[in-house]
N, C-alpha and C positions, 0 to 999 in steps of 0.2 A: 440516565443521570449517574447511575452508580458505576456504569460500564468505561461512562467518559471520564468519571474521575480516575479508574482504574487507566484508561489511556494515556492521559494525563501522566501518568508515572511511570510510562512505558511498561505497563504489565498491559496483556492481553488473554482474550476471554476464550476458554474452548470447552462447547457444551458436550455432555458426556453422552447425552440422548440423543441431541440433532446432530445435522452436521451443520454447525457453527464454529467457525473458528475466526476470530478478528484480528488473528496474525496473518491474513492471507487478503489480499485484496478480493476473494469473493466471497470470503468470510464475513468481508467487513459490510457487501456490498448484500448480502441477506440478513446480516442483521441489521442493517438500515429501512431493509425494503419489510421487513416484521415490523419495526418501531412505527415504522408510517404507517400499514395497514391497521396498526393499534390506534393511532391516532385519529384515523380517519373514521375508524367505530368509532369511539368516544365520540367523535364531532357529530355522527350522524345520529347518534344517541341523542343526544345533546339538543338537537336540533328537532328530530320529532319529538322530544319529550316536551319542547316549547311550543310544537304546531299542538301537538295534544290538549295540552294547558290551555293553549287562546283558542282552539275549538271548543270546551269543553267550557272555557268562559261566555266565549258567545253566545250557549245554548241554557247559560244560566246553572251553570254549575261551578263549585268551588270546591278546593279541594279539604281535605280535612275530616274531624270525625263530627258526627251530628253530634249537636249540643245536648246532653243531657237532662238538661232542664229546658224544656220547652216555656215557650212564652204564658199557656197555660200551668203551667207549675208556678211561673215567678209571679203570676199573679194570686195564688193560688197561698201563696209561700208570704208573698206580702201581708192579702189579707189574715194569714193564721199570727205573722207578726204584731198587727195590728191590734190585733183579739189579745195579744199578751205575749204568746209563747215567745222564746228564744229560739234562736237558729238552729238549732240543733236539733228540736222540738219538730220544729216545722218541717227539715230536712228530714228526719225518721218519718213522719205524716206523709209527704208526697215519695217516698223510698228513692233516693239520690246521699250524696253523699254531703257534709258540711260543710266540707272543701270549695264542693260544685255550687251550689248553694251562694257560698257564700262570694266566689266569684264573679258567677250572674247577679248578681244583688247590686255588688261595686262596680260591673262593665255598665250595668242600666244605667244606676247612680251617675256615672263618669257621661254616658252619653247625652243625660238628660241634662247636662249642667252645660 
């Protein structure tokens, strides 16, 4: 992108470590045949990273980090709620944060509704 805008102006590119030079028509013709072979990693990148994913879905996995508050906690968290304490309370009791806590509480909340 940055090369072609330089093309564009008629300046040309000559690398000081390769031998690239795209004042030369073979200059031009390895720095083309570089941009694609980049390209085509990115693509194939791209491409297993998505067979990855949908195998990896298939077998019942998701990506991400385990939830902190397991579904044992939130009931756990509820009941100490219910008994009086505040979230905060409850949150220091099952040792998680009041952030996490209080997240899990509003995702249930949302689902259940």
């Amino acid at each position: 992108e940055t090369i072609g805008a330089l093309e564009a102006r008629g300046v040309g590119f000559r690398s000081l470590t390769e031998a690239i030079d795209t004042t030369t028509p073979g200059g031009r013709l390895i720095f083309h045949v570089f941009g694609a072979l980049g390209q085509f990693e990115r693509d194939l990148i791209r491409e297993r990273t998505k067979a990855g994913l949908t195998a990896a879905a298939a077998r019942g996995r998701k990506g991400g980090r385990k939830p902190v508050v397991t579904a044992d906690k939130l009931q756990r968290a509820r009941e100490h709620i219910a008994n009086g304490l505040n979230v905060r309370e409850a949150a220091t009791r099952l040792k998680v944060s009041k952030t996490a806590l209080y997240t899990a509480l509003q995702s249930t909340s949302a689902a259940d509704s």
